[in-house]
C-alpha positions as CSV (number, residue, x, y, z in Angstrom):
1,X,-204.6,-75.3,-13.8
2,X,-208.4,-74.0,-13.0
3,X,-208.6,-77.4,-10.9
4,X,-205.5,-76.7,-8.7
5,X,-206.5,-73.2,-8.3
6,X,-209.4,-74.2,-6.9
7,X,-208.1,-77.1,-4.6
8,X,-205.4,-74.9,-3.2
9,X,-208.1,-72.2,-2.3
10,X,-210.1,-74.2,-0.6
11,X,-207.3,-75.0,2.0
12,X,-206.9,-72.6,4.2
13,X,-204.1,-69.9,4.6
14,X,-203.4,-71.2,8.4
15,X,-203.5,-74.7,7.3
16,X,-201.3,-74.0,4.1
17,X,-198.6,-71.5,6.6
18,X,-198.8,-74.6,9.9
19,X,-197.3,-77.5,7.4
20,X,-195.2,-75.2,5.5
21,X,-197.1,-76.1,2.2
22,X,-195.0,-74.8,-1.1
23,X,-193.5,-75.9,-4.4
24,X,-197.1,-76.4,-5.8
25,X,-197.5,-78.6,-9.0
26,X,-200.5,-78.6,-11.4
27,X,-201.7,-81.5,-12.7
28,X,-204.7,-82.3,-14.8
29,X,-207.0,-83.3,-11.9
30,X,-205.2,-81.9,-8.9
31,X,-202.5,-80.6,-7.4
32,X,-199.3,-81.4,-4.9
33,X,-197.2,-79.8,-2.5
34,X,-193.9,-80.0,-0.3
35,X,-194.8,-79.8,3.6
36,X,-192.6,-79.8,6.4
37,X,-190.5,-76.9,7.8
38,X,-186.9,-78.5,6.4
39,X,-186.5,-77.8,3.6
40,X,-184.6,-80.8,3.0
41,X,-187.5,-82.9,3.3
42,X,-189.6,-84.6,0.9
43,X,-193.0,-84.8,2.0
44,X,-195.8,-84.4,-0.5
45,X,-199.4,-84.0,-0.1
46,X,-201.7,-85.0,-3.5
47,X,-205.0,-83.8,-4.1
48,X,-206.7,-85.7,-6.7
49,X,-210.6,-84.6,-8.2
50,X,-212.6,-87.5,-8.3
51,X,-215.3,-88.2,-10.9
52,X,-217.8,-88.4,-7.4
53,X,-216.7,-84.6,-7.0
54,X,-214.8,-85.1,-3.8
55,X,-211.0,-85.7,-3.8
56,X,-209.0,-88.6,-2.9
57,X,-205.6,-87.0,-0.5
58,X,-202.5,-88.8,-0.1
59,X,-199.6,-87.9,2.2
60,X,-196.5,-89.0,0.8
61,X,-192.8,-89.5,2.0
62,X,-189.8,-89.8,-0.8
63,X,-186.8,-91.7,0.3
64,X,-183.8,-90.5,-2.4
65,X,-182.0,-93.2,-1.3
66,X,-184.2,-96.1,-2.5
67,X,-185.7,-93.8,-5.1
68,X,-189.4,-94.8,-3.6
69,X,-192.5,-93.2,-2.7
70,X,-193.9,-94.7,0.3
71,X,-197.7,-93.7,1.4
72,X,-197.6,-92.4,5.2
73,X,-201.5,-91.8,4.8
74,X,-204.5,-91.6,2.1
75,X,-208.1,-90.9,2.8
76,X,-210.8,-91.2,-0.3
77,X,-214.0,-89.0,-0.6
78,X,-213.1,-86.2,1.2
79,X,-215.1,-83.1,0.2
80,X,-214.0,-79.7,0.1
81,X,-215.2,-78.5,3.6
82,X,-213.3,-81.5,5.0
83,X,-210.2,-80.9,3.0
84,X,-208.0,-78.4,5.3
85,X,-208.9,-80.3,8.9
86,X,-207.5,-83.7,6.6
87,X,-204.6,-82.1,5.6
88,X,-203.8,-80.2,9.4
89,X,-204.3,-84.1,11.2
90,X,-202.3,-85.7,8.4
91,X,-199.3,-83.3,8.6
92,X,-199.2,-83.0,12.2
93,X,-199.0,-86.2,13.8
């Protein structure tokens, strides 16, 4: 859990509140959240630690229907400073 701790601290609260970031899930080398402001939506952000020390983000849309995941956008090596502005651009277009 220390590693999702620290991920989700190092996004920022205005980032976290403008994508409507919540349902948080721990995993052993990251973390992922529901965006979006519908709550009927399922958008995911994942934030994976890499071995390099950066993390490797991928914004993800489930369809229920087809019971797929389908990538919208994924960026590799982004380091911690980088992480909120990634996140902000990725939600928002």
């Amino acid at each position: 859990m220390s590693v999702a701790n620290t991920i989700w601290d190092q996004i920022s609260v205005d980032v976290k509140m403008s994508c409507g970031a919540r349902d948080l899930v721990a995993s052993e080398n990251g973390l992922k959240f529901r965006v979006g402001a519908d709550r009927g939506n399922k958008k995911w952000v994942l934030v994976n630690l890499t071995q390099r020390d950066s993390y490797d983000v991928e914004y993800v849309e489930y369809n229920a229907r087809k019971l797929e995941l389908k990538t919208v956008e994924k960026c590799s090596d982004v380091y911690a400073q980088e992480l909120s502005a990634l996140i902000y651009t990725m939600t928002h277009n």
